[in-house]
MDTraj code that builds the backbone (N, CA, C; nanometers):
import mdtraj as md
import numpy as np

residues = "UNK UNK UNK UNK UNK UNK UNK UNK UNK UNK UNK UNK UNK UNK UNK UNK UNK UNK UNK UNK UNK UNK UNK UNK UNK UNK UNK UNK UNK UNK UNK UNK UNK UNK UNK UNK UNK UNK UNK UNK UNK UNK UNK UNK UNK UNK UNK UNK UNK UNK UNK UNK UNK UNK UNK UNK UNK UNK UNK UNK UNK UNK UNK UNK UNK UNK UNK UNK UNK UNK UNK UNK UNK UNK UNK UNK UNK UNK UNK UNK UNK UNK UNK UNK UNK UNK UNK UNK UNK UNK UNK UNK UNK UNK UNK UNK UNK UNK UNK UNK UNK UNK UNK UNK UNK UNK UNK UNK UNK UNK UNK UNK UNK UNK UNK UNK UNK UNK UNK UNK UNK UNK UNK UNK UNK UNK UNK UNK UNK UNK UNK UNK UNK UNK UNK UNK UNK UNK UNK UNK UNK UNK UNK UNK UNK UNK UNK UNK UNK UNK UNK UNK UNK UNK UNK UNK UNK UNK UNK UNK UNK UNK UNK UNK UNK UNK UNK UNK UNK UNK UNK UNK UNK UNK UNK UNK UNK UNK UNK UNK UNK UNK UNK UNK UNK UNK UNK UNK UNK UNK UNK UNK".split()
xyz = np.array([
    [-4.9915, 16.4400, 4.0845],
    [-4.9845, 16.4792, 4.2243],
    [-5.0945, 16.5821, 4.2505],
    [-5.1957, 16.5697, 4.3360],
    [-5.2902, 16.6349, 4.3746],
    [-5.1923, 16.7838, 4.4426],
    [-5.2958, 16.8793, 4.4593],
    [-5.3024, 17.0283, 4.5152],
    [-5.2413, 16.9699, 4.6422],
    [-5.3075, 16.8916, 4.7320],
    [-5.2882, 16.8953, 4.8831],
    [-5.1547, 16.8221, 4.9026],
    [-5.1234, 16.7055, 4.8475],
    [-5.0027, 16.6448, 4.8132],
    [-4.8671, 16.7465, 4.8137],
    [-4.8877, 16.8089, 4.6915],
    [-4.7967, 16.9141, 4.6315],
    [-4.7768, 17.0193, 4.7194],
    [-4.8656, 17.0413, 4.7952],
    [-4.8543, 17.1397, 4.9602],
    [-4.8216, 17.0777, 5.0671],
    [-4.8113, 16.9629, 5.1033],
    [-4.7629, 16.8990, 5.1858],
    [-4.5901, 16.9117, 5.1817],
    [-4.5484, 16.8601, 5.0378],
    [-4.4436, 16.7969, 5.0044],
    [-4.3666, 16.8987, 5.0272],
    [-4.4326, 17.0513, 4.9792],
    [-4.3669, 17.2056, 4.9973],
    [-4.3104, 17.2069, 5.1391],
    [-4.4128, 17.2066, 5.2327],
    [-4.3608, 17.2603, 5.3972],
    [-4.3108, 17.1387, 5.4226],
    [-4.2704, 16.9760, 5.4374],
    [-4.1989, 16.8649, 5.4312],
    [-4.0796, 16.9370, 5.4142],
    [-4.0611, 16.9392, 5.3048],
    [-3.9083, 17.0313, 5.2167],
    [-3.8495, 17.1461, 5.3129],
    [-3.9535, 17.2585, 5.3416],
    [-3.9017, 17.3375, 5.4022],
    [-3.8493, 17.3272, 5.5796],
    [-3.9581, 17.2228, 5.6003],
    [-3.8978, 17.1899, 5.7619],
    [-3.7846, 17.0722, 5.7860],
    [-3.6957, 16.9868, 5.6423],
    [-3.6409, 16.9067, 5.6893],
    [-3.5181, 17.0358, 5.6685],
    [-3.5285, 17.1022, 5.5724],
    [-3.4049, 17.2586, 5.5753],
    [-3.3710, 17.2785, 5.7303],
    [-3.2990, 17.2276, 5.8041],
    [-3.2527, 17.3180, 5.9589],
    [-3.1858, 17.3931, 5.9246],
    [-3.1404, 17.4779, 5.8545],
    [-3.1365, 17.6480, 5.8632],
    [-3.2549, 17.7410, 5.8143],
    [-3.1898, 17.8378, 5.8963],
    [-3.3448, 18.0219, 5.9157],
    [-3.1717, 18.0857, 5.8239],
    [-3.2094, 18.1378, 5.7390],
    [-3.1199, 18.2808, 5.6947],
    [-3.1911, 18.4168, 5.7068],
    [-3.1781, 18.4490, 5.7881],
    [-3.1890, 18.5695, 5.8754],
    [-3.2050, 18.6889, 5.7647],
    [-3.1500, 18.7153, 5.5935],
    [-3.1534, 18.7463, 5.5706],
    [-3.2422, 18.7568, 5.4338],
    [-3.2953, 18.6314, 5.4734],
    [-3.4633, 18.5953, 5.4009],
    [-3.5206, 18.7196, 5.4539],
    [-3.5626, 18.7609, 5.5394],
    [-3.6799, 18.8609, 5.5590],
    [-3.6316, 19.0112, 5.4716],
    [-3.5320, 19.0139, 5.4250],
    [-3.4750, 19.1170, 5.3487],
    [-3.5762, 19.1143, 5.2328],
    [-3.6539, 19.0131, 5.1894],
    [-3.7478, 18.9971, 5.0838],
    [-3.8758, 19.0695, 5.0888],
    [-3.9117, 19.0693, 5.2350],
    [-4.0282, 19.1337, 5.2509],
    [-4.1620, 19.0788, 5.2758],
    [-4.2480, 19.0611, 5.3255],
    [-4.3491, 19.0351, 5.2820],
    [-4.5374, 19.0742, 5.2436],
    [-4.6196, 19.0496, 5.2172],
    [-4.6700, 19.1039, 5.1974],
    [-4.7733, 19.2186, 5.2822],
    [-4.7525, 19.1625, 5.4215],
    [-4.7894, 19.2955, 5.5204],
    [-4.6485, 19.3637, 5.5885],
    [-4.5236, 19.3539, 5.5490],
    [-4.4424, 19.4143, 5.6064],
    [-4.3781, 19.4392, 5.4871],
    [-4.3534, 19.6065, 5.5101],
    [-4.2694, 19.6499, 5.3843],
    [-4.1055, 19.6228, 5.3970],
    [-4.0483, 19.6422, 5.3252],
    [-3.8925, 19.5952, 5.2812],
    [-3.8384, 19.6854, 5.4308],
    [-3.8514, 19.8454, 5.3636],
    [-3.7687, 19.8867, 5.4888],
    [-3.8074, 19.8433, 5.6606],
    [-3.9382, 19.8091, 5.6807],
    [-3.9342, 19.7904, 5.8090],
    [-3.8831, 19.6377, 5.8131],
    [-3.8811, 19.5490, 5.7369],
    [-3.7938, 19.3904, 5.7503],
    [-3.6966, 19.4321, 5.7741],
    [-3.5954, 19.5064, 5.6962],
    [-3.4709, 19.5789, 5.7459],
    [-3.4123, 19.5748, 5.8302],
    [-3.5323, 19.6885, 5.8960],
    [-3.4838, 19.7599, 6.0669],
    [-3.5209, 19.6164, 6.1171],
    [-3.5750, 19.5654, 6.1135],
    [-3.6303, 19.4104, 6.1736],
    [-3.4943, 19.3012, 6.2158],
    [-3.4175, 19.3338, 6.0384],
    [-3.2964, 19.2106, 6.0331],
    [-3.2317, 19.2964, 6.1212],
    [-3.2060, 19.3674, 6.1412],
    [-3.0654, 19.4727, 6.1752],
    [-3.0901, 19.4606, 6.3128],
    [-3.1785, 19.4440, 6.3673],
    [-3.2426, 19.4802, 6.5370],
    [-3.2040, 19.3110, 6.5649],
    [-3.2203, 19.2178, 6.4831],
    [-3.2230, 19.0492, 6.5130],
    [-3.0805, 19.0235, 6.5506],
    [-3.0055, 19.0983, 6.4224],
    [-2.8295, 19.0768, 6.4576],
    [-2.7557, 19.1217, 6.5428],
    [-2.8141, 19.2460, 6.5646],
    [-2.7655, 19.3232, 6.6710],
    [-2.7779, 19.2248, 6.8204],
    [-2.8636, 19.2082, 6.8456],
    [-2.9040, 19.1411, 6.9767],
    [-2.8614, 18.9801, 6.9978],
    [-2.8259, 18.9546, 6.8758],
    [-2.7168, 18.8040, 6.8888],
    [-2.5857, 18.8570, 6.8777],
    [-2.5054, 18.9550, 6.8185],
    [-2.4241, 18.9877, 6.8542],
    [-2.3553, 19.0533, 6.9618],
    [-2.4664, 19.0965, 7.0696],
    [-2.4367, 19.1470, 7.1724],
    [-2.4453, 19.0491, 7.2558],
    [-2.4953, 18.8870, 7.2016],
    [-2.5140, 18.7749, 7.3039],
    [-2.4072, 18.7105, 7.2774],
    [-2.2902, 18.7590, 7.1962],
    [-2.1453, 18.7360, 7.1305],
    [-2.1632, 18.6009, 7.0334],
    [-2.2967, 18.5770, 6.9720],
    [-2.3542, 18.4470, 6.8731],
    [-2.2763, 18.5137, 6.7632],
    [-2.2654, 18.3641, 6.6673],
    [-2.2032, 18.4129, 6.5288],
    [-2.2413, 18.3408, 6.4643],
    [-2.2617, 18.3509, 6.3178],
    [-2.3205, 18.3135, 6.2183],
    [-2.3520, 18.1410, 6.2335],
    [-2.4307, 18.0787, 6.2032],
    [-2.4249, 17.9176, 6.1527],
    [-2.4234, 17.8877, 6.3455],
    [-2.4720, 17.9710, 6.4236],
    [-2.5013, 17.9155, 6.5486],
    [-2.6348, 17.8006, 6.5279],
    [-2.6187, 17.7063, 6.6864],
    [-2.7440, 17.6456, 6.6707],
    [-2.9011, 17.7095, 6.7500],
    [-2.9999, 17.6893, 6.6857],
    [-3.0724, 17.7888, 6.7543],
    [-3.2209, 17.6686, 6.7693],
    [-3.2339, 17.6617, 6.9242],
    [-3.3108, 17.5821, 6.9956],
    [-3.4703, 17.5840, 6.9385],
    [-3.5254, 17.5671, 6.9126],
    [-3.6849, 17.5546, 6.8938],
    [-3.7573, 17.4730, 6.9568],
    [-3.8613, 17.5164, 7.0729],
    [-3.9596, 17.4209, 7.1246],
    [-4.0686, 17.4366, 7.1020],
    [-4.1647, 17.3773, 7.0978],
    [-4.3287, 17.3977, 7.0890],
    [-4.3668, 17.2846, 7.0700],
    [-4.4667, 17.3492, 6.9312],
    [-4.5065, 17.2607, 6.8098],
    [-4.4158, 17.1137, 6.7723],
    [-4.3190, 17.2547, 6.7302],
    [-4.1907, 17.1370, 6.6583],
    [-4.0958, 17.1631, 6.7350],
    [-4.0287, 17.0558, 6.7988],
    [-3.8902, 17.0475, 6.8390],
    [-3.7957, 17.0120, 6.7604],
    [-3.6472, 17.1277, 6.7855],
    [-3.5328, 17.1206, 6.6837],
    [-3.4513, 17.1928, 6.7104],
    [-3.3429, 17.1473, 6.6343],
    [-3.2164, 17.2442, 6.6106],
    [-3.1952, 17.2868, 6.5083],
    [-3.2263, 17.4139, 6.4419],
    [-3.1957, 17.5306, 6.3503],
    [-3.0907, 17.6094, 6.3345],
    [-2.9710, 17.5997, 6.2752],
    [-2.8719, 17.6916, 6.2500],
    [-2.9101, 17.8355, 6.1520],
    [-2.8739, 17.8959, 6.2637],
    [-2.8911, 18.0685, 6.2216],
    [-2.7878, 18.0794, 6.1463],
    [-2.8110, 18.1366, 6.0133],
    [-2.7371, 18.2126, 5.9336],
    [-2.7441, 18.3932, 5.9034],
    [-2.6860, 18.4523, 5.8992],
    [-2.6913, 18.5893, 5.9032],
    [-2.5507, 18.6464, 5.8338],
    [-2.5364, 18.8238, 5.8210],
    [-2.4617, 18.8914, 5.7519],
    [-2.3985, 18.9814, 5.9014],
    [-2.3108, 18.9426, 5.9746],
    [-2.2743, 19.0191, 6.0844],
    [-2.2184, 19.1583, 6.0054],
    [-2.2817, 19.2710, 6.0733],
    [-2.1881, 19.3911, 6.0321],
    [-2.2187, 19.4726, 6.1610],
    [-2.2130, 19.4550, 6.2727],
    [-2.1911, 19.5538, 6.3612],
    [-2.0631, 19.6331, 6.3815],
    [-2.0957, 19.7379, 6.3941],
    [-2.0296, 19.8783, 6.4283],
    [-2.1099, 19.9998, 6.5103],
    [-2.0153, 20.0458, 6.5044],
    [-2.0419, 20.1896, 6.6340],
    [-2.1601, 20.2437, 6.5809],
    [-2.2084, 20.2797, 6.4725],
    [-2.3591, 20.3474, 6.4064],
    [-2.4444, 20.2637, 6.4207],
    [-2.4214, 20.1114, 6.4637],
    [-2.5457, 20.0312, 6.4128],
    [-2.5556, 20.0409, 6.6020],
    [-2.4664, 20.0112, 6.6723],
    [-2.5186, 20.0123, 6.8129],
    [-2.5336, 20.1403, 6.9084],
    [-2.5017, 20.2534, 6.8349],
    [-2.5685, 20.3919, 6.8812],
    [-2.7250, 20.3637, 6.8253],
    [-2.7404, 20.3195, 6.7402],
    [-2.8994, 20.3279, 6.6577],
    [-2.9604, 20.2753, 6.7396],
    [-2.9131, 20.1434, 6.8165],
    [-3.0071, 20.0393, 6.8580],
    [-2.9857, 20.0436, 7.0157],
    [-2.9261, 20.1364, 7.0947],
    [-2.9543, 20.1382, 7.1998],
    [-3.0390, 20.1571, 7.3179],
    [-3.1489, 20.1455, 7.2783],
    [-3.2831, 20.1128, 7.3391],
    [-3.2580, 19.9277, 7.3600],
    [-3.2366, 19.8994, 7.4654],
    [-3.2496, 19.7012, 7.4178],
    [-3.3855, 19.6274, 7.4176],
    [-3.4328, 19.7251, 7.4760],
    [-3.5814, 19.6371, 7.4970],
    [-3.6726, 19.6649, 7.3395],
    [-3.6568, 19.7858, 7.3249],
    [-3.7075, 19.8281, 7.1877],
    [-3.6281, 19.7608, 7.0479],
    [-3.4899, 19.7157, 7.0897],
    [-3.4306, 19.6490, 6.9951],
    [-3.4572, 19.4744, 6.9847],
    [-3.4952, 19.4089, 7.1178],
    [-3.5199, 19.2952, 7.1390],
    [-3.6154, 19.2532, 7.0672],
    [-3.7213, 19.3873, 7.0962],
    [-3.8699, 19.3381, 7.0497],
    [-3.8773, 19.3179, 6.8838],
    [-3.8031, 19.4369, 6.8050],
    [-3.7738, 19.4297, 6.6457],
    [-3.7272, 19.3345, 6.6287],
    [-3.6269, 19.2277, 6.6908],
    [-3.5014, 19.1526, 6.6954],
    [-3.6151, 18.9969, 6.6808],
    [-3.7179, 18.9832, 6.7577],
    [-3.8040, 18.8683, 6.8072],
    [-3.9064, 18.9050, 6.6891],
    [-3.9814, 19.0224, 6.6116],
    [-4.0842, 19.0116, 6.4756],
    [-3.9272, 18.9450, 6.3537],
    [-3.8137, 18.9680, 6.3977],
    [-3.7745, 18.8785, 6.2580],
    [-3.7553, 18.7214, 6.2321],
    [-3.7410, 18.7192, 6.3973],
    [-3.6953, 18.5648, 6.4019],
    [-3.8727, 18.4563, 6.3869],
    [-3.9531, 18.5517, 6.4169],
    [-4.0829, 18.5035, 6.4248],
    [-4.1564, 18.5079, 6.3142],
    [-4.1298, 18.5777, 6.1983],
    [-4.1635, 18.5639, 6.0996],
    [-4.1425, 18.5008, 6.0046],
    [-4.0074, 18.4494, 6.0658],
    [-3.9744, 18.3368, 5.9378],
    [-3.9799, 18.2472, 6.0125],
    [-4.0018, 18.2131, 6.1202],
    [-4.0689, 18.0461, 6.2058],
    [-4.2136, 18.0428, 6.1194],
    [-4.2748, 18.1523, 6.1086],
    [-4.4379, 18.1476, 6.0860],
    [-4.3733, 18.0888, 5.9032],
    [-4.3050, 18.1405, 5.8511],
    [-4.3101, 18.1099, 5.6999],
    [-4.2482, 17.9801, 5.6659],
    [-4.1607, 17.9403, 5.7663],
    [-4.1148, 17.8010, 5.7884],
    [-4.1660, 17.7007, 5.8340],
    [-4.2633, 17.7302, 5.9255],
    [-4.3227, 17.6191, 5.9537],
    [-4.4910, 17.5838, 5.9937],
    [-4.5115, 17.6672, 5.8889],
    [-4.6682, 17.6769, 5.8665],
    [-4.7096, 17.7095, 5.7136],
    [-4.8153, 17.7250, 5.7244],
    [-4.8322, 17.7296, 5.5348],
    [-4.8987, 17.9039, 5.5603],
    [-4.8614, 18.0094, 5.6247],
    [-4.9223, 18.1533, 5.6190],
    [-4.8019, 18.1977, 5.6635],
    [-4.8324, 18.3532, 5.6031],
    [-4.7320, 18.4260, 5.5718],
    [-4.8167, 18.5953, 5.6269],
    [-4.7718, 18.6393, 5.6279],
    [-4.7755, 18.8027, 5.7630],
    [-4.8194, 18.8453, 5.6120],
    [-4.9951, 18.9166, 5.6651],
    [-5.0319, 18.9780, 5.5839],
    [-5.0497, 19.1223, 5.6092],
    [-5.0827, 19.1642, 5.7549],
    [-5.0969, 19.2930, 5.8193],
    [-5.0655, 19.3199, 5.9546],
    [-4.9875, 19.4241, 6.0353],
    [-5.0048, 19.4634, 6.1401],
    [-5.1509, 19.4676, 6.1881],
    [-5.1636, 19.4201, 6.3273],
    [-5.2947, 19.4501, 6.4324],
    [-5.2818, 19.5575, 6.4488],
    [-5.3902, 19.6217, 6.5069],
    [-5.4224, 19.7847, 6.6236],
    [-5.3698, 19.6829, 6.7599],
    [-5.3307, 19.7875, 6.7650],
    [-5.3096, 19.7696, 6.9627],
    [-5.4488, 19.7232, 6.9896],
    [-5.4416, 19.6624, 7.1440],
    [-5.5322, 19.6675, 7.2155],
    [-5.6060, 19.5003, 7.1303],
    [-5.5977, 19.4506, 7.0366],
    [-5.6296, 19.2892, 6.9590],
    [-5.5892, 19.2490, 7.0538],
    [-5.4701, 19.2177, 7.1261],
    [-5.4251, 19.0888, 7.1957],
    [-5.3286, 19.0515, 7.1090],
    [-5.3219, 19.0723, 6.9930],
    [-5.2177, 18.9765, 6.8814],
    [-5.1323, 19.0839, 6.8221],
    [-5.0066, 19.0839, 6.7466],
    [-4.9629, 19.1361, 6.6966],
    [-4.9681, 19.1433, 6.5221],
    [-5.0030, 19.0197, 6.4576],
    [-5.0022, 19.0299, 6.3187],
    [-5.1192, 18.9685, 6.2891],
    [-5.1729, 19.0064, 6.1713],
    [-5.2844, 18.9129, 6.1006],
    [-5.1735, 18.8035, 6.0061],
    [-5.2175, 18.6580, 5.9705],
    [-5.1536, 18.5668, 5.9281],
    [-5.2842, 18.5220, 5.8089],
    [-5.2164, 18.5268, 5.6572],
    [-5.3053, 18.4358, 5.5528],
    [-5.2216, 18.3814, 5.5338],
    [-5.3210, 18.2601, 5.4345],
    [-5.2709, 18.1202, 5.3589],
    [-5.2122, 18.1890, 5.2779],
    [-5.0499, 18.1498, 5.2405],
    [-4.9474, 18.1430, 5.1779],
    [-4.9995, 18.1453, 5.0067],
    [-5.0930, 18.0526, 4.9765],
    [-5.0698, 18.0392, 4.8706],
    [-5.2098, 18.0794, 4.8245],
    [-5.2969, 18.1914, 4.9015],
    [-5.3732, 18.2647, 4.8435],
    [-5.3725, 18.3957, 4.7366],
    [-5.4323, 18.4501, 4.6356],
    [-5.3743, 18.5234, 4.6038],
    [-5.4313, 18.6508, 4.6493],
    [-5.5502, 18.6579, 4.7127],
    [-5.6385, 18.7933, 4.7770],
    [-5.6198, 18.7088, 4.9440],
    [-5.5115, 18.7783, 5.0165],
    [-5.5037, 18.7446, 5.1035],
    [-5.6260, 18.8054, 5.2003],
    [-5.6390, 18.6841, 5.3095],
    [-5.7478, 18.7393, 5.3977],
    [-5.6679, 18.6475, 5.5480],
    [-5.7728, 18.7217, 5.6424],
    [-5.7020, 18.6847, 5.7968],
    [-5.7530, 18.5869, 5.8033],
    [-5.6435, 18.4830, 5.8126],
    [-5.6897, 18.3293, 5.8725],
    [-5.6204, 18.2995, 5.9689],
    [-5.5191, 18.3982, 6.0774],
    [-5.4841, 18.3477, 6.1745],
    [-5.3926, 18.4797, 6.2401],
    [-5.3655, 18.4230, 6.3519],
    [-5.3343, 18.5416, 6.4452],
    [-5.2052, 18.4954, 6.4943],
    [-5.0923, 18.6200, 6.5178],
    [-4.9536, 18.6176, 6.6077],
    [-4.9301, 18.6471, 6.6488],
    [-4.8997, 18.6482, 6.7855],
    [-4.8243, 18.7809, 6.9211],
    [-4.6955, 18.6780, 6.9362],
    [-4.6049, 18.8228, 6.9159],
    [-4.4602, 18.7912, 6.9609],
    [-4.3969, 18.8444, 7.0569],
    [-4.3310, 18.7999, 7.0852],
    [-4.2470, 18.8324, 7.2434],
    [-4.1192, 18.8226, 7.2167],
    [-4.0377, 18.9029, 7.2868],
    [-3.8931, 18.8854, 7.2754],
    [-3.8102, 18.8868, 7.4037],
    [-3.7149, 18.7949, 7.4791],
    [-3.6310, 18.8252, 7.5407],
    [-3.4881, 18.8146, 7.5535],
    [-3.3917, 18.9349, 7.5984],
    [-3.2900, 18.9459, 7.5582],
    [-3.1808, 18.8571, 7.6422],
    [-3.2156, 18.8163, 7.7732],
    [-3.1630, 18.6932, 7.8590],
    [-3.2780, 18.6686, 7.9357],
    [-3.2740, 18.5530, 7.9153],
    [-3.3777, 18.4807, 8.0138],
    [-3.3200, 18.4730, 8.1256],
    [-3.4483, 18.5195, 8.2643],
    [-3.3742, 18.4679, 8.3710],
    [-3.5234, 18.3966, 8.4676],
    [-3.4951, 18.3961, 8.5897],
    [-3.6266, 18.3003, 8.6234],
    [-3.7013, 18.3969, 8.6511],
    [-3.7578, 18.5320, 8.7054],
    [-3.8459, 18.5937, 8.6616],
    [-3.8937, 18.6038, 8.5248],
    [-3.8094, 18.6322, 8.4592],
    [-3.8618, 18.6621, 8.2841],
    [-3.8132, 18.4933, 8.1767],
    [-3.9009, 18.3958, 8.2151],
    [-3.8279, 18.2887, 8.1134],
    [-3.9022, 18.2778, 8.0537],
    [-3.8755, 18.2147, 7.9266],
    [-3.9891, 18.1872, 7.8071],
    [-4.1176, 18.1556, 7.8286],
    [-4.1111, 18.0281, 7.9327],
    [-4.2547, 17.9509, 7.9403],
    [-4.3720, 18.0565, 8.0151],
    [-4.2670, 18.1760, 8.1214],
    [-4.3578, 18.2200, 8.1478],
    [-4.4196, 18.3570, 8.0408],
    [-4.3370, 18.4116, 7.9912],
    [-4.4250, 18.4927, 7.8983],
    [-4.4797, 18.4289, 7.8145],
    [-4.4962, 18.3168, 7.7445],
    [-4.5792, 18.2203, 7.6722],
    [-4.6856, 18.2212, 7.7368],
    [-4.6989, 18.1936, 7.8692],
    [-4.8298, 18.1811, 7.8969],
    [-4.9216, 18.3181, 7.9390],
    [-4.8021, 18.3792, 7.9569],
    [-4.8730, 18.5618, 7.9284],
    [-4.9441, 18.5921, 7.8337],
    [-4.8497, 18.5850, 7.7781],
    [-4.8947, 18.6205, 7.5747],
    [-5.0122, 18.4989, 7.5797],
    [-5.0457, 18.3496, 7.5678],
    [-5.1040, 18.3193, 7.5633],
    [-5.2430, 18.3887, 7.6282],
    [-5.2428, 18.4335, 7.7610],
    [-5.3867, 18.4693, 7.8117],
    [-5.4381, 18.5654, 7.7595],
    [-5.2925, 18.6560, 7.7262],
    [-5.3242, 18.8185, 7.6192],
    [-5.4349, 18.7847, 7.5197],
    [-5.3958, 18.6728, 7.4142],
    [-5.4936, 18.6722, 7.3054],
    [-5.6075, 18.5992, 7.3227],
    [-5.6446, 18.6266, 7.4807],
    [-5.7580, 18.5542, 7.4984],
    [-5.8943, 18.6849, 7.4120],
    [-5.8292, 18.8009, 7.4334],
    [-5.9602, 18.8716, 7.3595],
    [-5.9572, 18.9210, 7.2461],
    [-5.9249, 18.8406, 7.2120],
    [-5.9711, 18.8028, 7.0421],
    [-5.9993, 18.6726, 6.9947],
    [-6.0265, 18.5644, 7.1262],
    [-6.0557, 18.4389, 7.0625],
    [-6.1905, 18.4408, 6.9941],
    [-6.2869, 18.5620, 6.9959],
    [-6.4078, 18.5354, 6.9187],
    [-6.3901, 18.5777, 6.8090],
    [-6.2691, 18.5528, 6.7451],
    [-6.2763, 18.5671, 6.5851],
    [-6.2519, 18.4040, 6.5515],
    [-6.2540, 18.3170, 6.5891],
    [-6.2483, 18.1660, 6.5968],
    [-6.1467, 18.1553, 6.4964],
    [-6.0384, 18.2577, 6.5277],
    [-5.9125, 18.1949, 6.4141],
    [-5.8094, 18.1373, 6.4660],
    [-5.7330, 18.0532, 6.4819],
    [-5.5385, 17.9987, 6.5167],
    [-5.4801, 18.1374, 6.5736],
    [-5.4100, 18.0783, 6.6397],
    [-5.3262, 18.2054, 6.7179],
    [-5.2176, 18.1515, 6.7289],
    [-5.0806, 18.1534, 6.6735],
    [-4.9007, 18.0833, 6.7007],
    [-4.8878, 18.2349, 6.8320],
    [-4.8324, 18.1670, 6.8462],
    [-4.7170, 18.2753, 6.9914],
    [-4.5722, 18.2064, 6.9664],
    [-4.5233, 18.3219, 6.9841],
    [-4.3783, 18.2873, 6.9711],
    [-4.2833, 18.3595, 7.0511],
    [-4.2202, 18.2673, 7.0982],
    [-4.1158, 18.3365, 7.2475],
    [-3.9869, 18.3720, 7.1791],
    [-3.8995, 18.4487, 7.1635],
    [-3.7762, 18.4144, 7.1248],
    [-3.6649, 18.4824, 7.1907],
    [-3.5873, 18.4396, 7.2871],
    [-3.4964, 18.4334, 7.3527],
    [-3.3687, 18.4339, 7.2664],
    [-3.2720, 18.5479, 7.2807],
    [-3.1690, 18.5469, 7.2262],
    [-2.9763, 18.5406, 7.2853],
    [-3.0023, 18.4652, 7.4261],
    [-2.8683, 18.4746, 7.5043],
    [-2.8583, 18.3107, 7.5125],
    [-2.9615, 18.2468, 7.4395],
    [-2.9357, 18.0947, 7.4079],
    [-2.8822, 18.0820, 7.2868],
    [-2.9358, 18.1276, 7.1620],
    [-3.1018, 18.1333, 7.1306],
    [-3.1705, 18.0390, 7.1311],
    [-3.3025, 18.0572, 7.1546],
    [-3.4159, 17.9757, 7.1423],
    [-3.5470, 18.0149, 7.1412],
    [-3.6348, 17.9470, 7.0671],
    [-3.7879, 17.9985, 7.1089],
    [-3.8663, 17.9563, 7.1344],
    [-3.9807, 17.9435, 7.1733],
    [-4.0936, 17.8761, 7.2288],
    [-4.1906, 17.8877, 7.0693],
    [-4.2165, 17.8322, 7.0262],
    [-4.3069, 17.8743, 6.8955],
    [-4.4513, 17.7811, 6.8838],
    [-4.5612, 17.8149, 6.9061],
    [-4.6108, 17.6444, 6.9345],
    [-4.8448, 17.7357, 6.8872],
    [-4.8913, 17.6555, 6.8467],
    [-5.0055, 17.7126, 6.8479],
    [-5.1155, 17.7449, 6.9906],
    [-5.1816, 17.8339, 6.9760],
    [-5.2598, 17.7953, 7.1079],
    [-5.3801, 17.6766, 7.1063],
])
top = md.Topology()
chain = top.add_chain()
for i, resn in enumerate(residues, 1):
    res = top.add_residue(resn, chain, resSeq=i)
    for name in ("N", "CA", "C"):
        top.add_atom(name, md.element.get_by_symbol(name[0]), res)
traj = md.Trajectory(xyz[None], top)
């Protein structure tokens, strides 16, 4: 079995899996340290539990790939975890880098190598998965919303976020955007 074969067959495998375990990002990766995945998972659960979701829900995906994904997770809300997280917009946004990071590791072959500076247009630098000196081969801005309504619905911050990373298209790299809505759930996940 050839290299490209044997990489194919990998993300095949991983996209016929319809479950995300939420508590994959507890692993870490190599531009996000453990504790900020953490605050990441903890901000994701929080904000489906306040959308009264529970474990092994189905969770909508459009773009790229269309599907149904069952969320798996470790519910432990209590009174400390939702004094912590009462900012919602600041919790939404942590809540949407977890669910988006494992769409990017699920259904692409790159994996979050570094936070951007403000002011990129994008939020993460993205390398090939199975490099071992990672380098930027692609770009992510994420978005999060906590109910969609028809001012604020997915398609239209998609195409927000889309125009956002218009200034950085002269690095001629891929750019995913990813919407993720959590009073469905669902996300918009799709390349530009």
């Amino acid at each position: 079995m050839t290299i490209i074969h044997k990489f194919a067959s990998i993300i095949e495998h991983k996209i016929m899996d319809k479950s995300i375990n939420l508590t994959d990002i507890k692993r870490g990766f190599p531009g996000i340290s453990l504790t900020a995945c953490n605050n990441y998972y903890e901000a994701c659960m929080v904000c489906l539990h306040r959308n009264q979701h529970k474990s092994k829900i189905k969770f909508e995906l459009k773009g790229d790939i269309d599907d149904k994904i069952t969320l798996n997770w470790e519910n432990y809300f209590d009174d400390q975890i939702d004094r912590t997280w009462q900012d919602q917009i600041y919790c939404t946004d942590h809540g949407a880098v977890c669910l988006s990071v494992l769409l990017v590791k699920k259904y692409t072959n790159y994996t979050i190598i570094q936070r951007a500076r403000i002011g990129t247009g994008f939020d993460y630098w993205l390398g090939k998965e199975n490099e071992v000196l990672f380098q930027s081969s692609a770009r992510l801005e994420i978005s999060g919303i906590f109910k969609e309504s028809e001012q604020n619905s997915v398609n239209r911050r998609f195409n927000i976020k889309r125009r956002q990373t218009d200034k950085s298209d002269n690095l001629r790299l891929p750019v995913y955007i990813s919407i993720i809505e959590f009073s469905t759930p669902k996300a918009l996940f799709a390349k530009k």
